[in-house]
C-alpha positions, 0 to 999 in steps of 0.5 A: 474259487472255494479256496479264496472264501476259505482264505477269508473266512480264516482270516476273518475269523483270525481277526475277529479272535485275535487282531493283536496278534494278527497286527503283531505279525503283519508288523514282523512282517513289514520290519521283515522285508525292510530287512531283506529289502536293505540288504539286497539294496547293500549288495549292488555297492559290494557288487560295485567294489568287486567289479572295480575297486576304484569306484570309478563306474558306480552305480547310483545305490553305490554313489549314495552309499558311498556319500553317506560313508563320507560324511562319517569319515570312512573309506570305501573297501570290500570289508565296509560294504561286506559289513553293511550287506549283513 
């Protein structure tokens, strides 16, 4: 339980000291895990494209992505949803 107030007291003390700083990382960290969030997301149509080529059981990630390259005019293939992973 001591633990928990010593957490509070430095973060209390953090953000009294320095609440620019402390709104910096907390927006670093949000923009973070959209990050990683997005990319764990592009992995299930790359996953999809692996276990069959022709799309033909997508899931439902793979169909919106699969929508959306469709509107720029692009085909589906290993190297697009490679690229969209990273």
């Amino acid at each position: 339980m001591s633990n928990n107030f010593r957490i509070v007291a430095i973060l209390k003390e953090f953000l009294g000291r320095y609440p620019k700083y402390f709104l910096f990382l907390f927006l670093l960290l949000v923009v973070e895990g959209t990050v990683v969030a997005s990319s764990v997301m592009m992995l299930v149509p790359l996953a999809d494209f692996v276990i069959d080529p022709s799309l033909v059981k997508q899931s439902g990630i793979t169909r919106r992505v699969v929508s959306i390259i469709s509107v720029m005019d692009l085909r589906p293939s290993f190297w697009l949803f490679g690229i969209l992973f990273l």
